[in-house]
C-alpha positions in Angstrom: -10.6 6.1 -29.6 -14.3 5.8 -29.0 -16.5 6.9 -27.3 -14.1 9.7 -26.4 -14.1 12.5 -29.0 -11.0 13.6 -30.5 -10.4 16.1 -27.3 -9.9 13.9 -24.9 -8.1 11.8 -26.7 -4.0 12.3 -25.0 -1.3 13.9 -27.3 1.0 11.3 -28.4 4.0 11.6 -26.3 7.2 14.0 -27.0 9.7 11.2 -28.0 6.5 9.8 -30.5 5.9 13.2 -32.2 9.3 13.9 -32.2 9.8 10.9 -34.5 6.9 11.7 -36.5 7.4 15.1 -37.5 11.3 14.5 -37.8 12.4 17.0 -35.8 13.7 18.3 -32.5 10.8 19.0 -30.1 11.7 22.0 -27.7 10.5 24.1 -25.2 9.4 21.6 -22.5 9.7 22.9 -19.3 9.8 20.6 -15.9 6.0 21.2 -14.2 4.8 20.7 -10.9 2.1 18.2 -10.0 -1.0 19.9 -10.4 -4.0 19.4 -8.0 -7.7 19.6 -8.6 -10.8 18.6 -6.4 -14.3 18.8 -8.3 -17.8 19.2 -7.0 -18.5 15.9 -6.8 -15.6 15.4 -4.6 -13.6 13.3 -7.2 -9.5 14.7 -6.9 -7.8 15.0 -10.4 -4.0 15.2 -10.0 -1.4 15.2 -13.0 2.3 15.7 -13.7 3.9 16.6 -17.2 6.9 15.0 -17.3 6.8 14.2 -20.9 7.3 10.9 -21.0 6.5 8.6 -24.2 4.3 6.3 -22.2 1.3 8.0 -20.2 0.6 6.4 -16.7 -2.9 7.0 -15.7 -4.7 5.6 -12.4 -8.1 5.3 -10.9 -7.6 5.3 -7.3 -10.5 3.9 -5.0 -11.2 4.5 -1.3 -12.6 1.0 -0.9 -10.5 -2.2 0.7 -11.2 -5.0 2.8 -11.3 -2.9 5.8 -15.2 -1.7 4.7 -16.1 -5.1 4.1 -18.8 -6.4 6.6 -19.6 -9.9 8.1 -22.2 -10.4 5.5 -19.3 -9.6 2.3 -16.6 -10.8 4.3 -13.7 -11.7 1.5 -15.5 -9.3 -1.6 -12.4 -7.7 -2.0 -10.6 -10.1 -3.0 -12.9 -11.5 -5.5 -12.8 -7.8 -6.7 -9.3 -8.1 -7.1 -9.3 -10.6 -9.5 -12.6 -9.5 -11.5 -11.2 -6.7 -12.2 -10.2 -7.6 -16.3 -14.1 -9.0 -16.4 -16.7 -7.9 -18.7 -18.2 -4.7 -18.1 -21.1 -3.2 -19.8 -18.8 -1.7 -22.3 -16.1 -4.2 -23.4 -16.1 -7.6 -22.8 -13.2 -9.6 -21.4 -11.6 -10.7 -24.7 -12.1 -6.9 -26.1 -10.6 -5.7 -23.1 -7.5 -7.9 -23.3 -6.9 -7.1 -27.0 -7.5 -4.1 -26.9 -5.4 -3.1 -24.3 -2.7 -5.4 -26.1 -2.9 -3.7 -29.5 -2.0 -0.6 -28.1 1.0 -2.2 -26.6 -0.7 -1.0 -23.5 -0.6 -2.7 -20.1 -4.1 -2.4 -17.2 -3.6 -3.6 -13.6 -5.0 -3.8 -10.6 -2.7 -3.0 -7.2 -4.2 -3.5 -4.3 -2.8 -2.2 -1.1 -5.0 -0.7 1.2 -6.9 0.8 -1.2 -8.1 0.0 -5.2 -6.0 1.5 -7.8 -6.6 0.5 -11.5 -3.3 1.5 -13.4 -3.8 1.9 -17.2 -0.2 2.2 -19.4 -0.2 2.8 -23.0 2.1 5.0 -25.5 -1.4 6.0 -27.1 -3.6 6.0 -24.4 -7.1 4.4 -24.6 -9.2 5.6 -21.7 -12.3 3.5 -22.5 -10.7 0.3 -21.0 -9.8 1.8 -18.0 -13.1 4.3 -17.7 -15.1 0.4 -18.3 -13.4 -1.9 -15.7 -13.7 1.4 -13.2 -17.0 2.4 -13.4 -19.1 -0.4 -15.4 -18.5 -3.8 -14.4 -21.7 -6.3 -14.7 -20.0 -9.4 -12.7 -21.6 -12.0 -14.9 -22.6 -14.7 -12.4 -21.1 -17.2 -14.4 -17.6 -15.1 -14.5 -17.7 -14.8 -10.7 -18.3 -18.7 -10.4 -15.3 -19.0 -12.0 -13.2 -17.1 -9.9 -13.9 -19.5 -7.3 -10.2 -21.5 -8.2 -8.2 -18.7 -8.3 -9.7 -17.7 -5.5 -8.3 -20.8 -3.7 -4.8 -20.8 -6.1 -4.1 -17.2 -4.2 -4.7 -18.4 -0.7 -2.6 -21.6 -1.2 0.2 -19.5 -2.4 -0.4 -17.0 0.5 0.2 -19.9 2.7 3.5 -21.2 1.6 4.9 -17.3 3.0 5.4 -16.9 6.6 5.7 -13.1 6.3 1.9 -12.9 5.1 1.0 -15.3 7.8 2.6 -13.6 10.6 1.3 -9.7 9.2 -2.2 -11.2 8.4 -2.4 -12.8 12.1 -0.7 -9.4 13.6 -3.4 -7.7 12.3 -6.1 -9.8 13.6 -4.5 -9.9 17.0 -4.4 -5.8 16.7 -7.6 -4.6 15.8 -11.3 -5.6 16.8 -12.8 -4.3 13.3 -11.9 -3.1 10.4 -8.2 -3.4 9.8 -8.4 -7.2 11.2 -9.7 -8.3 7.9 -8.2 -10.3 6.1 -6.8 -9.8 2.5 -7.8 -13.1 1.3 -11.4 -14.5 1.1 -12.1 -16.6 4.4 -12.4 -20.1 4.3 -16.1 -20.1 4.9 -16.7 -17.7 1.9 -15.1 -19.0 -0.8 -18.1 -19.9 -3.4 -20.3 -18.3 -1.8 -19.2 -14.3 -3.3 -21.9 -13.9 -5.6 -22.3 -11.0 -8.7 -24.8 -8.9 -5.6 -22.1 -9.0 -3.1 -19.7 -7.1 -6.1 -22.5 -4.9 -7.1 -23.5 -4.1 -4.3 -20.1 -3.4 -2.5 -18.9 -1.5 -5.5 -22.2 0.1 -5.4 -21.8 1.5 -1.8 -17.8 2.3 -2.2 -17.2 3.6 -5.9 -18.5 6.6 -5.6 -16.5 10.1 -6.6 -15.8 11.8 -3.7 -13.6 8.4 -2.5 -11.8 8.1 -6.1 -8.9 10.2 -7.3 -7.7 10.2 -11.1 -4.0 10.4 -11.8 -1.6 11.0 -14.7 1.8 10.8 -15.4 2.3 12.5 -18.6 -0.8 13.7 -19.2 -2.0 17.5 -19.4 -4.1 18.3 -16.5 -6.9 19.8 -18.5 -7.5 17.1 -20.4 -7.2 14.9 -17.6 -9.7 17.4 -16.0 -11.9 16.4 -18.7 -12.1 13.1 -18.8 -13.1 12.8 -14.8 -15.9 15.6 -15.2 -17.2 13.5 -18.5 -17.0 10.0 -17.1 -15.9 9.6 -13.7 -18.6 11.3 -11.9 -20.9 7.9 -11.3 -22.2 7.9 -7.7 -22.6 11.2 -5.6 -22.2 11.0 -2.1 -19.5 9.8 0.5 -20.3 6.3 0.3 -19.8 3.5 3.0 -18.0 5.5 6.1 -16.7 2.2 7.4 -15.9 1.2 11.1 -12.9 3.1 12.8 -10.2 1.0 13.3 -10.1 0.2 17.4 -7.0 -1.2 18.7 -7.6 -4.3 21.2 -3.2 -5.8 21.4 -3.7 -9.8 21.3 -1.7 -13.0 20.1 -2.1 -15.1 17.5 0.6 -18.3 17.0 0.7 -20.7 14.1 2.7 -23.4 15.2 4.3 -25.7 12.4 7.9 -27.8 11.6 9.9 -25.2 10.3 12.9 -24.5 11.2 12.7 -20.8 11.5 10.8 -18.5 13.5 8.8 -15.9 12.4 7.8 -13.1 15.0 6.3 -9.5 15.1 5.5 -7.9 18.3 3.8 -4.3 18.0 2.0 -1.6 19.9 -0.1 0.7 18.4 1.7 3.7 16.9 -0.2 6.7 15.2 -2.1 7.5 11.5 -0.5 8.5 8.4 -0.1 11.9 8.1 0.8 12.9 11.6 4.1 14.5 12.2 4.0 11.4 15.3 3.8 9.0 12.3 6.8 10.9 10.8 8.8 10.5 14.1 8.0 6.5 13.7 9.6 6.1 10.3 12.4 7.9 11.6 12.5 5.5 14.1 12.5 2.8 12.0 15.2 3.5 9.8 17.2 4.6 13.0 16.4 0.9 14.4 17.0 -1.2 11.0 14.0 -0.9 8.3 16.2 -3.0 6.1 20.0 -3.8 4.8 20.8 -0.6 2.7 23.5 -2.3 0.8 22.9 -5.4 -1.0 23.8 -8.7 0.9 25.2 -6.5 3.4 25.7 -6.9 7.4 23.4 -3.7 8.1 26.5 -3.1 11.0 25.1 0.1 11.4 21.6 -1.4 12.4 20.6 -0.8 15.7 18.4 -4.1 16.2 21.3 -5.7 14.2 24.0 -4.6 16.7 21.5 -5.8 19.9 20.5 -8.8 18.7 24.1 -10.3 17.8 25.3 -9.9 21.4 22.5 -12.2 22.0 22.9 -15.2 20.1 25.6 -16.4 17.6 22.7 -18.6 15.4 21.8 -16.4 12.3 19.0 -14.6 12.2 17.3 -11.1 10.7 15.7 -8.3 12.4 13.9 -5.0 11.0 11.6 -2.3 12.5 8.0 -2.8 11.0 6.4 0.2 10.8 2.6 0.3 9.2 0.2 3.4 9.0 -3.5 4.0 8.4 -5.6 6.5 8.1 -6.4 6.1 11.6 -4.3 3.9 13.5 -1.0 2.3 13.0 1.3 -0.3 14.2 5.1 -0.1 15.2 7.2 -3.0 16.2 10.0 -5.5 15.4 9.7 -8.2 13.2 12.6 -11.1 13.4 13.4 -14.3 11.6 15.4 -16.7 13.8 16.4 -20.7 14.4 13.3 -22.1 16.9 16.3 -22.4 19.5 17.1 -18.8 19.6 13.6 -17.5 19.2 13.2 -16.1 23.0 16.9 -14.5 22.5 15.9 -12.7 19.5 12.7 -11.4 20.2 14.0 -10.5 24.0 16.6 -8.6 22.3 15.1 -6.5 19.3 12.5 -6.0 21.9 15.0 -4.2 24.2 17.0 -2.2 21.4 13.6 0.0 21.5 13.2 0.4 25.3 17.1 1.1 25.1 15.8 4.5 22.3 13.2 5.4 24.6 15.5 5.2 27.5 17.2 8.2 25.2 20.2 5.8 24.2 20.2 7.7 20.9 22.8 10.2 19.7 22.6 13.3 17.0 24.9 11.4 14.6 21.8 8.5 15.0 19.5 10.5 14.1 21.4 12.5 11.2 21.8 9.1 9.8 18.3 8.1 10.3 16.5 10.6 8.9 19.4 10.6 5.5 18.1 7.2 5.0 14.2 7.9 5.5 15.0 10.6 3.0 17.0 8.2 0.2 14.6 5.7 0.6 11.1 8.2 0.1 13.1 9.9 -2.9 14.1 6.6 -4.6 10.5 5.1 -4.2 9.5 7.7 -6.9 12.0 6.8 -8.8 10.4 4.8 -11.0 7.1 6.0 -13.1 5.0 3.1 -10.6 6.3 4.2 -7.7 5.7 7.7 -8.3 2.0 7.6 -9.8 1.0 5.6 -6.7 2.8 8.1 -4.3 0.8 11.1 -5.9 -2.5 8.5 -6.1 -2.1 7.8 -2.6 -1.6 11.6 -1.4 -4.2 12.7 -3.3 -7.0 10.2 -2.1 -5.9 10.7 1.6 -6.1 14.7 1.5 -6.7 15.8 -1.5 -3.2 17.6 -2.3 0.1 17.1 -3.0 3.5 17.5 -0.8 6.9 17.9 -2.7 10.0 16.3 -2.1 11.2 19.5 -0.5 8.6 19.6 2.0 8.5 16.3 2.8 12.2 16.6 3.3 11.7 19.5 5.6 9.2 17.7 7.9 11.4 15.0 8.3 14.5 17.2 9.2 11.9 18.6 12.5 11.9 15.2 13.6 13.9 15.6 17.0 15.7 13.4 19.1 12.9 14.1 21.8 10.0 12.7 18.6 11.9 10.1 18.2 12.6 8.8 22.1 8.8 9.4 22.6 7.8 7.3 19.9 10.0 4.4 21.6 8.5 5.0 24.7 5.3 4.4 23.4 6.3 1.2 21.9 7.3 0.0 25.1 4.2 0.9 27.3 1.9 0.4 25.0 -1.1 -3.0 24.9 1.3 -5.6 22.9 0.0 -7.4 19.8 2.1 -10.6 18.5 1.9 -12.9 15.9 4.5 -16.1 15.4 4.8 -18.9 12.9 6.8 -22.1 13.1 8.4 -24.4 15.8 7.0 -22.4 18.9 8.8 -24.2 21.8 11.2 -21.7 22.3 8.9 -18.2 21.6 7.8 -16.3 24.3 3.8 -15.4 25.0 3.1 -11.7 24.4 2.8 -11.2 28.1 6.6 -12.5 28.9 8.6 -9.9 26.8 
């Protein structure tokens, strides 16, 4: 597979050579995720686990947060530029390329950039291109301009993105109150220098990590020494995220209410963010059977006593690396909005208040567990678990110790975490028919 020479290139899977050669393949043992920072500050991580299809992932510190008034709305452009020609492969090679290997490349996007190559014979040279090579023809990027516009129409038809979108610009002063989506004002006017040059200040090794699922770690080692180290240096710092608690309504005709009403909470990584997903899944993160009541969900329980109109409530829980938000988020009829809200609102002062018993908290901290454990799950789930990990510290944690720290979460964590829910600045953010929905400084 060019320009990689025949070491580098990864060892067809177990189930593949198994096939080949006809016989039984033995002696695989179950390894550990292995864990290495280089000189250039770029984090390799890798598990073994065998599988016929390797998983392999460029992660990138670099997200709409670093963007600045001049590049406001790069990132998403970025997004979608991402299977562009580079100075390596152009588009139409990349897409067959990738599609005669029966290979799949991907871009997720979450908070930070994580190209996500699949292939039962890995390539590398697609995914090394699109990461570290991309020329953002000027023409190409012109012609992101309707998609560009195709994504933020279909951002609009969903409430939820409103309402987290507006939360977020309520919240914060900087940083974390950009938007996903390319403003209004911006779109046409990203051109091939704003790309460059925020790639150019953000793509540099010590903020990527390379992972692989099914991939030995040497080799894996070898491919980010040879072609991964691009730019020295930390790159773009970016603004700390300062928390300022505001509103932001978008009133319309629907029928239903959408609300979130937050305070801010604490940054991933913290044993206090630890004692805020406890919370949340102790206060309702979401139905744990399918179609089910959720009758053992505290904001559930609260909020029926308060109207008899249909309606759902969850705790919304998000965490950064330096700042986070905690809050409810509920989805009521316009005529019961001020019920609702009123009442999820109260089902945290009542935690805080130390309404809370062990058997809660047991149960709590059982579901946090389930729902961490089942997220890795799948091959996805778990590459962009060790991806994330390792671009935020540098390591790994294991199940077991993440299970460990959650069972030191105390009732006393947990109460405190309410309490500073309920004195902490408010930030809100409702959509729909807004008669009925009380102002942030009325709940």
């Amino acid at each position: 597979c060019p320009p990689f020479p025949c070491s580098l290139c990864f060892q067809r899977r177990l189930y593949a050579a198994q096939a080949a050669r006809k016989v039984e393949v033995t002696g695989f043992q179950p390894q550990d995720v292995q864990v290495t920072r280089l000189p250039s500050g770029l984090v390799i991580a890798s598990l073994e686990n065998y599988s016929p299809a390797s998983k392999i992932g460029v992660f990138v510190k670099a997200g709409c947060r670093y963007e600045t008034p001049e590049n406001v709305g790069v990132t998403h452009l970025l997004r979608l530029a991402s299977n562009l020609t580079t100075k390596g492969a152009s588009a139409f090679k990349i897409c067959r390329g990738v599609e005669a290997v029966g290979g799949n490349l991907r871009l997720s996007f979450k908070i930070t950039f994580a190209f996500l190559f699949e292939c039962s014979d890995t390539v590398m040279e697609f995914l090394i291109n699109v990461t570290t090579a991309p020329e953002f023809r000027p023409w190409e990027v012109l012609d992101l301009t309707p998609r560009v516009i195709l994504d933020k129409a279909q951002a609009a038809q969903s409430p939820q993105i409103g309402v987290i979108e507006s939360l977020h610009q309520a919240a914060y002063k900087n940083a974390l109150c950009n938007s996903l989506y390319c403003p209004d004002h911006m779109v046409g006017n990203i051109q091939s220098e704003h790309l460059h040059q925020f790639v150019q200040n953000n793509f540099t090794s010590a903020r990527m990590a390379l992972v692989g699922l099914g991939v030995d770690h040497d080799v894996l080692k070898q491919v980010g020494e040879q072609f991964l180290n691009i730019r020295s240096g930390a790159g773009s710092a970016g603004a700390k995220a300062q928390y300022r608690g505001g509103e932001v309504r978008l009133p319309g005709t629907s029928s239903l209410v959408h609300a979130a009403v937050v305070s801010q909470s604490a940054a991933a990584g913290t044993g206090e963010a630890l004692a805020f997903s406890v919370l949340q899944h102790l206060l309702g993160a979401a139905p744990n059977v399918k179609r089910g009541a959720a009758v053992s969900n505290k904001l559930v329980q609260g909020v029926a006593k308060a109207t008899t109109d249909p309606f759902d409530v969850s705790a919304f829980n998000a965490s950064y690396s330096d700042s986070g938000l905690f809050g409810v988020y509920t989805i009521c009829q316009a005529a019961a909005a001020a019920e609702v809200i009123r009442a999820a609102v109260a089902q945290v002062k009542a935690v805080a208040d130390g309404g809370v018993t062990a058997a809660d908290l047991t149960r709590a901290k059982a579901q946090l567990k389930a729902h961490f454990m089942m997220s890795l799950e799948t091959s996805e789930g778990l590459l962009e678990a060790v991806g994330a990990q390792a671009l935020a510290s540098g390591s790994h944690q294991s199940t077991e110790e993440i299970s460990k720290n959650i069972d030191n979460v105390s009732l006393n964590d947990v109460a405190n975490a309410a309490k500073k829910f309920v004195t902490g600045k408010k930030s809100m953010a409702s959509s729909g028919n807004l008669i009925n929905v009380p102002f942030v400084d009325e709940i």
